[in-house]
BADOLUM-784192 format. One line per field, with one value per residue (C-alpha): x, y, z; chain; residue in one letter. Coordinates in steps of 0.05 Angstrom, whole numbers, plus 5000, padded with zeros to 4 digits. Layout:
! BADOLUM-784192
c1: (X	...)
c2: (Y	...)
c3: (Z	...)
cadena: (A	...)
residuo: (A	...)
//
This chain:
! BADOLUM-784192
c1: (5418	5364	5365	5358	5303	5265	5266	5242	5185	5170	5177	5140	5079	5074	5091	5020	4980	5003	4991	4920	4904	4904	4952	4926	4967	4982	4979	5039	5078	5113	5179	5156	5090	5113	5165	5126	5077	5134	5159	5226	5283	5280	5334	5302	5243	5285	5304	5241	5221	5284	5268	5195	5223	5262	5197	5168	5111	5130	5165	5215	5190	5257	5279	5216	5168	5148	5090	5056	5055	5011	4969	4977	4949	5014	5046	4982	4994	5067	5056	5010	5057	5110	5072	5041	5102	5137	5075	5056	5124	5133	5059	5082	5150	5101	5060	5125	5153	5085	5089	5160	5143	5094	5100	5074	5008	5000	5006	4957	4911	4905	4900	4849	4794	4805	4791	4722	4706	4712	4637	4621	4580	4611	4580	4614	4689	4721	4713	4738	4794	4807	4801	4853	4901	4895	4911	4972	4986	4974	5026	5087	5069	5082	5142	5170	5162	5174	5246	5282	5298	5319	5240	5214	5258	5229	5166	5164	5189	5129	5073	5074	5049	4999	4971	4965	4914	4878	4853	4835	4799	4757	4687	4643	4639	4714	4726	4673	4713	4783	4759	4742	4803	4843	4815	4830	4896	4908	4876	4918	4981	4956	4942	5011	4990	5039	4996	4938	4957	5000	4936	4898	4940	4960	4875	4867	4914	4885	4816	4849	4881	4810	4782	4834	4829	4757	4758	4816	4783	4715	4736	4663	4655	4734	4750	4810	4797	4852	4909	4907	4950	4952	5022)
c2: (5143	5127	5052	5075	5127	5073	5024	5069	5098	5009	5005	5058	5047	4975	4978	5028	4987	4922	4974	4986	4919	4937	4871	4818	4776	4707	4755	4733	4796	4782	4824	4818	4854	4900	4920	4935	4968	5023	5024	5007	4935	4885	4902	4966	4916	4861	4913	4939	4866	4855	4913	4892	4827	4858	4891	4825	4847	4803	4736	4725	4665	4662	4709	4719	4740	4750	4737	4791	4758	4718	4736	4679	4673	4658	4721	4762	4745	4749	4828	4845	4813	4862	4913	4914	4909	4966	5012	5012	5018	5081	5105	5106	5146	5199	5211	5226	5265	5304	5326	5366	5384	5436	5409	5344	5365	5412	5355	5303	5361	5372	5302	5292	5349	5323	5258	5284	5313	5255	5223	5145	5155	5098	5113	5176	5149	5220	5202	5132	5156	5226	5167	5133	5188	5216	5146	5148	5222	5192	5135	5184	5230	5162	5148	5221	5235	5169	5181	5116	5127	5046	5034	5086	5058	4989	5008	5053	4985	4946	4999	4970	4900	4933	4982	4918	4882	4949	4947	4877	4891	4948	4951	5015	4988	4978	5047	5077	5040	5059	5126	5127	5092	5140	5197	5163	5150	5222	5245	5199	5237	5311	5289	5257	5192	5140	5077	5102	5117	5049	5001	5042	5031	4958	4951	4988	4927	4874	4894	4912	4836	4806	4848	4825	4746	4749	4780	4736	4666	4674	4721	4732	4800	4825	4892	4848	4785	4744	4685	4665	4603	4577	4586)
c3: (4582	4529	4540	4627	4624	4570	4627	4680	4642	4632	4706	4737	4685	4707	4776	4772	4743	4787	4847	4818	4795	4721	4712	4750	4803	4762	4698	4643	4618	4556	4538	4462	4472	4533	4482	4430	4473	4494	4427	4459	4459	4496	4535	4581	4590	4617	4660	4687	4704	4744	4782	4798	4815	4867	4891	4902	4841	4788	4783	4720	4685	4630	4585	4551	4599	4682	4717	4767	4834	4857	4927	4978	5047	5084	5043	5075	5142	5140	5111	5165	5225	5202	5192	5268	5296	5255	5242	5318	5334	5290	5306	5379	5366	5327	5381	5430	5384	5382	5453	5434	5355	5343	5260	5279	5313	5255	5201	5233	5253	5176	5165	5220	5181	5116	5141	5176	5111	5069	5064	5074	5005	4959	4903	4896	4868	4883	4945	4951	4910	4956	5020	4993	4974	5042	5076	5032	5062	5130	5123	5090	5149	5190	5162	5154	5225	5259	5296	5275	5199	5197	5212	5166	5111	5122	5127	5066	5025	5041	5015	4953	4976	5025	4966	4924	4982	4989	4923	4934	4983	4971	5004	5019	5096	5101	5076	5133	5184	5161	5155	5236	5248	5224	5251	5320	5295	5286	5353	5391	5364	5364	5441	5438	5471	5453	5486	5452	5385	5378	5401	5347	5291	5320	5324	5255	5224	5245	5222	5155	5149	5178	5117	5068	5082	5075	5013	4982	5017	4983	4919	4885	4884	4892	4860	4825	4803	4840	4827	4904	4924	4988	5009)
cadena: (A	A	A	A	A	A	A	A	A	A	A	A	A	A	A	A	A	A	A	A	A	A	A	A	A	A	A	A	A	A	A	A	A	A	A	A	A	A	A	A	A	A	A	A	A	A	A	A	A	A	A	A	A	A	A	A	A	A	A	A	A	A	A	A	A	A	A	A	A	A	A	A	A	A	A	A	A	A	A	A	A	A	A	A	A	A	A	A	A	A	A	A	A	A	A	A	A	A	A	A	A	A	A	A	A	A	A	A	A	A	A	A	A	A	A	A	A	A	A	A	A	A	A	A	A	A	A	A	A	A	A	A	A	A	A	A	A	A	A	A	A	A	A	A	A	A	A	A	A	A	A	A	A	A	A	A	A	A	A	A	A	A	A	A	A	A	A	A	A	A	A	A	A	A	A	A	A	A	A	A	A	A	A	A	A	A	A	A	A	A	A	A	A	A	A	A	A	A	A	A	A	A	A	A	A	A	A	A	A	A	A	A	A	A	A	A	A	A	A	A	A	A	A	A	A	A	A	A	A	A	A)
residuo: (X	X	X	X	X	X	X	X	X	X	X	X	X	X	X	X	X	X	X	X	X	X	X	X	X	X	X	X	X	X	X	X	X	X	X	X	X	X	X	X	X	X	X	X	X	X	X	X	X	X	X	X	X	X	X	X	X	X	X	X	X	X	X	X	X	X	X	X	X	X	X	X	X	X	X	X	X	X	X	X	X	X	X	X	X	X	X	X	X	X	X	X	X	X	X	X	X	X	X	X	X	X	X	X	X	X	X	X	X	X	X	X	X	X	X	X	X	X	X	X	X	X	X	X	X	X	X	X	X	X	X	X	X	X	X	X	X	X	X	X	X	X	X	X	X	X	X	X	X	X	X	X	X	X	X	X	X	X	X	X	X	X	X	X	X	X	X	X	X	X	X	X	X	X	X	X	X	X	X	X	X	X	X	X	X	X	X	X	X	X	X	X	X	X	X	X	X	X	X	X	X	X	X	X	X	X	X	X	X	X	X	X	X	X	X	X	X	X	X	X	X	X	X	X	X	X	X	X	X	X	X)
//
């Protein structure tokens, strides 16, 4: 029991700070030091990196170490083609279910004012940071209230590659954008309209990759300073 809640305290601290760029993609992450770090064996570390491998985050490198993933262009594009054709798929199923489910207008109608109340002002990081919390609301309200709970599952296991790239990617005009985008987003299901609210999230993605390839193809300036390999 010791050795198990040792590795998950390992895991979710790391998985964080891969999620937030704190360790770097192409960083090394040695058992000896993570183990000292956590005051704990080698054993519950091993264990963390196996599950972080299974996460796609880190790549084992033997038993002394792993590496935190690199960010390729080919793994960018491949993310974002799933993630259209699953995201609009589940954004459209939200919407119909809005014209029946009184709960789901409610949910993206509180989405949709916190979102008009969160400034473009990116020199003010609580509210970056609120933006970004509230995206994360939107997508769990996605998932949570999409009717197929095979999609939802699916698309719940790619958020941590997609949080990864947001980081990346982070620009005050981005954020203004996203920030309109989503409040279209969440129009389009209070009005349950299925076309609409699927071409905006399909629309919102592809800006989103556009942003994300331009960042990661000419990387002065990136939030996280990036190991980016070409395939």
């Amino acid at each position: 029991m010791a050795r198990d809640n040792k590795a998950s305290q390992v895991y979710d601290t790391l998985r964080d700070e891969i999620l937030r760029g704190v360790l770097r993609p192409g960083e090394s992450l040695s058992v000896l030091k993570i183990a000292d770090r956590f005051s704990a064996s080698r054993t519950p570390v091993r264990d963390a990196f196996v599950r972080l491998q299974s996460d796609g985050l880190v790549s084992l490198i033997d038993r002394q170490g792993a590496r935190v993933s690199s960010i390729s262009i080919t793994s960018v594009r491949e993310l974002f083609e799933m993630r259209i054709l699953l995201e609009g798929a589940a954004t459209r199923q939200v919407a119909e279910g809005a014209r029946t489910d009184d709960g789901i207008r409610r949910t993206f109608g509180d989405l949709r004012d916190q979102f008009a109340r969160v400034t473009h002002d990116e020199s003010a990081p609580a509210d970056s940071d609120r933006f970004y919390e509230l995206t994360e609301a939107y997508d769990q309200a996605i998932i949570a209230h999409a009717a197929n709970s095979y999609l939802s599952r699916t698309i719940a296991e790619l958020r941590p590659h997609s949080a990864r790239l947001r980081i990346i990617a982070h620009s005050p005009e981005r954020l203004a954008q996203s920030r309109d985008e989503h409040l279209s987003l969440c129009r389009a299901i209070i009005e349950a309209e299925p076309d609409t609210a699927a071409a905006a999230c399909i629309q919102h993605l592809r800006l989103t990759e556009e942003t994300i390839l331009a960042a990661v193809m000419k990387p002065t300036g990136l939030a996280v300073p990036v190991d980016l390999v070409s395939i």
